[in-house]
N, C-alpha and C positions, 0 to 999 in steps of 0.2 A: 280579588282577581276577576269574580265573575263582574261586578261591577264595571269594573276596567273595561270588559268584555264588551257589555253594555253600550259604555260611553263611545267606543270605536266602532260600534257594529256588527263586531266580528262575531257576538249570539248574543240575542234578542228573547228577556223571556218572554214567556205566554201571556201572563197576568201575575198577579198577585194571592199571595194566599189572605186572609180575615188579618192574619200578626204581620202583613206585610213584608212577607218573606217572595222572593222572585219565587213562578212555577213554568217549569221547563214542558214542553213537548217529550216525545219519544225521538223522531227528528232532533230537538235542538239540545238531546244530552247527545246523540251521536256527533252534533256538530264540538260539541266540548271537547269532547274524546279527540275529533279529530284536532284540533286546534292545539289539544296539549302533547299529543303526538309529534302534530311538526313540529312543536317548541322544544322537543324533546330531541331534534335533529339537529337545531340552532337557528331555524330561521326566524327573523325576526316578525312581528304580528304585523307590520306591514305585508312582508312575504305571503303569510298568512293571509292575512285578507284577500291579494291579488289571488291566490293561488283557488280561495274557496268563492271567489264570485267570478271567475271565470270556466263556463263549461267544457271551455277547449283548453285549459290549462296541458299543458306537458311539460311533467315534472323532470325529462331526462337536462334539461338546459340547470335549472334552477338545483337537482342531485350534483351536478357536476361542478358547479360554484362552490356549493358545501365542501365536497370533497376536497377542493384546491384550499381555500379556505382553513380546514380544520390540519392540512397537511403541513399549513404554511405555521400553523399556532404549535402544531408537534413540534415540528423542527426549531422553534422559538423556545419553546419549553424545554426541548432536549439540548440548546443550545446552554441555556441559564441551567440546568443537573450538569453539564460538564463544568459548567466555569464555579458551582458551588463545590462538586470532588475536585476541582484542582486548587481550590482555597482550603479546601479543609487539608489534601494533602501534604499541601505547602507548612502546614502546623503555623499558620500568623498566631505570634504572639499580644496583636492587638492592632487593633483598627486601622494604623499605616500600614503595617505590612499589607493587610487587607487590599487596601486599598491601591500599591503597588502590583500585588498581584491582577488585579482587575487591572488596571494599566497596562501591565505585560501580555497580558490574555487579550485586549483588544487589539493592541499591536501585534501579535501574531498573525491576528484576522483582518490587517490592514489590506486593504484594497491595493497599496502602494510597496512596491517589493521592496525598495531603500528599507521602509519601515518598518517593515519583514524582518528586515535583514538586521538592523537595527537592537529590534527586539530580542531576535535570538543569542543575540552578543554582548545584552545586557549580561550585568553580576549582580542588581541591585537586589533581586529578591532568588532564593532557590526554586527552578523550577523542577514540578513530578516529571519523570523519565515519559509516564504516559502519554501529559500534553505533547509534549515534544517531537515523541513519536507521531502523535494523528496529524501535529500539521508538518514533519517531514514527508509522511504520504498524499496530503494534497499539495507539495508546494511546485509549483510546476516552474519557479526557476530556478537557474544552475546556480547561480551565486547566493542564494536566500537558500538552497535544498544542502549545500556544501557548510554556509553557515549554522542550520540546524542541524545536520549533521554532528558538526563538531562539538556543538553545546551538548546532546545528547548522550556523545560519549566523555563528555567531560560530567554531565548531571549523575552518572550511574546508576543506580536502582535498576527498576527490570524493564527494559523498554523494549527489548528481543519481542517478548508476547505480543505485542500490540502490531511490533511490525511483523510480526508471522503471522498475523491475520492478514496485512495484507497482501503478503505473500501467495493466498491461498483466493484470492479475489480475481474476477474478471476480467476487473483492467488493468490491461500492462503493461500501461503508462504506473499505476502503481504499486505496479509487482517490482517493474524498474527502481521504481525510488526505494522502494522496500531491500530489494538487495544489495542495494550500493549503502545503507545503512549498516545492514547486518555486518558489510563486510568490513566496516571499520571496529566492530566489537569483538568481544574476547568470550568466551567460556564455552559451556556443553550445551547448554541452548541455544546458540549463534552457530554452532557448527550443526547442531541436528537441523536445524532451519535453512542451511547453505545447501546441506545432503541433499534434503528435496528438493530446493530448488533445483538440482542437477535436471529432475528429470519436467522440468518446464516446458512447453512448447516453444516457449519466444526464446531466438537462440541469445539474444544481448541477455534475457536473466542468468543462461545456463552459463554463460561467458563469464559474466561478475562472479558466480559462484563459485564456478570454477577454480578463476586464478586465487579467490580470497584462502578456497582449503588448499590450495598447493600452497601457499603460500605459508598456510599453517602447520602446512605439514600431514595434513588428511589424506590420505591414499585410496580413498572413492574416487578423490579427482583427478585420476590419472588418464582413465577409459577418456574424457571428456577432454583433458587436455591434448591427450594424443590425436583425439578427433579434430582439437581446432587447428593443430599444426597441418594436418592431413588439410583439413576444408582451405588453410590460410585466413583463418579470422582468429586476429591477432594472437599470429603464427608466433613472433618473438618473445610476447611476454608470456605464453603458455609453455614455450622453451625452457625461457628461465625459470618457471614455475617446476618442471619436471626437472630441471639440472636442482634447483634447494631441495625437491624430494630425495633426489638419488642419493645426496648426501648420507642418506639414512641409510645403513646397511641394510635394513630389515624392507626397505623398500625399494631399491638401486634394483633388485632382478627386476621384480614387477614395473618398474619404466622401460628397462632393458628391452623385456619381452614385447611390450607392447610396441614399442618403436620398429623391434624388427618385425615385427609381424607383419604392421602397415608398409615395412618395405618390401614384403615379399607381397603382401596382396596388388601393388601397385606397379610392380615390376615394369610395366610398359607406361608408367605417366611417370615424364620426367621433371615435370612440374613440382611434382607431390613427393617426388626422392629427392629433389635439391630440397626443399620445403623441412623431409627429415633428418638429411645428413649434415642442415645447421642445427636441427634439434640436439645432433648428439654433439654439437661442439659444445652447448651446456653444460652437457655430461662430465663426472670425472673420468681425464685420461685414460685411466689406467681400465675404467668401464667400459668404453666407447671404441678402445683400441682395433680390438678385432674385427669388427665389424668396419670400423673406417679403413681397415688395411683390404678386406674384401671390395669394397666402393672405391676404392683406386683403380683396380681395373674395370670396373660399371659400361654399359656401352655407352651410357650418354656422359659424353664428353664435359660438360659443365659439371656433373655430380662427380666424376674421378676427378677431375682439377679441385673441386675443393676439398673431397675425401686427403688428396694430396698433399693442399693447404695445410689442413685443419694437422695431420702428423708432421707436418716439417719434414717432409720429402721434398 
């Protein structure tokens, strides 16, 4: 190497010793030092050279190259650890398999959504619940996010984890995609992962979340749904969501409660009492009764006409 050194320039020894060995300065072992330093960074002895024969060098230009540089070879690297854990998880039984998988893993990360699409609707090889998951969270279109979607809940395994991490992430563009997965899955993970979601800032997550546990049958999601019929975001199928709940005996008060409650707080927005007195046409009759028989005589005329309605008066 130090010869190399030599032959480029980059240090120069002093002379020679009698056995014809290079002998350095005190200077030209500092400039070694320095030289194996930046190599030590990754620049190249080109880099090197410019960087020690210039005395106006400023390294902020030349640090910042690196840096983009070594981020771009991370991300390279960590790209090739994903696609070798989703071969391994895939268990190939030998080289084709292999080699489909790598097929389906590039198609995933086609530039071109058809082939997105494409991919995800392959059967040719099993894919792990986790790929699946990570590119449901980046896939930014509706018919490519619908088709991974469905493959994911058809692949099984544990793919809740991965998307309640991105549940729990910045962006809510992929918080989005993250809850409209969740909510096509089933078990105790999918539903603790929904719960949170409730108390999201972005009201479209708290919404998904929402109608998926009413829909399950979860009675956390009651406060939330009785909020969206109150606000009017999407007022009807929060409706039907608390009408499947009430179904439940053990949950019928607690919709009950909550509905009249928001009709007594709202007493003068007539807006927000028609809004609830479809809510309780959800409801079972026999629940709903009283309180519609009360909102027949209502002052606003639009809400007694369909309190009216809704009993067959």
């Amino acid at each position: 190497m130090l010869r190399h050194y030599d032959t480029l320039g980059l240090v120069r020894p002093t002379g020679r010793t009698i056995g014809g060995y290079r002998e350095y300065s005190d200077e030209g072992i500092r400039r070694i030092f320095h030289v194996e330093s930046l190599r030590s960074l990754g620049l190249s002895l080109r880099q090197i050279g410019r960087a020690l024969a210039d005395p106006g060098f400023a390294p902020s230009t030349l640090v910042a190259d690196l840096i983009q540089r070594t981020e771009d070879r991370i991300r390279r690297e960590q790209e090739l650890l994903e696609r070798l854990r989703a071969v391994d998880a895939s268990a190939p039984s030998g080289w084709p398999d292999v080699l489909r998988i790598v097929a389906l893993l590039h198609g995933l990360n086609s530039p071109y959504a058809a082939r997105r699409q494409q991919a995800a609707l392959t059967e040719a090889v099993p894919v792990p619940a986790e790929v699946l998951a990570e590119a449901v969270l980046a896939e930014p279109d509706a018919n490519v996010a619908g088709a991974l979607r469905w493959a994911l809940a058809r692949a099984g395994g544990d793919g809740v984890a991965s998307l309640a991490a991105g549940l729990r992430g910045d962006d809510v563009e992929v918080r989005r995609r993250a809850v409209l997965a969740i909510a096509e899955m089933q078990g105790d993970e999918a539903t603790e992962a929904l719960t949170g979601a409730l108390a999201d800032p972005d009201p479209t997550v708290r919404r998904h979340a929402a109608l998926a546990l009413g829909r399950s049958g979860v009675a956390a999601a009651v406060p939330a749904l009785v909020g969206m019929v109150v606000d009017g975001d999407s007022d009807v199928e929060a409706a039907e969501a608390l009408g499947a709940l009430a179904l439940d005996p053990g949950r019928a008060e607690q919709v009950m409660s909550a509905l009249t409650a928001e009709l007594a707080a709202h007493a003068t927005d007539p807006a927000v009492r028609l809004r609830l007195t479809q809510g309780l046409a959800e409801l079972p009759p026999s629940l709903a009764h009283d309180v519609l028989r009360q909102l027949v005589h209502d002052d606003d005329r639009a809400v007694a006409l369909l309190a009216t309605a809704l009993l067959g008066e």
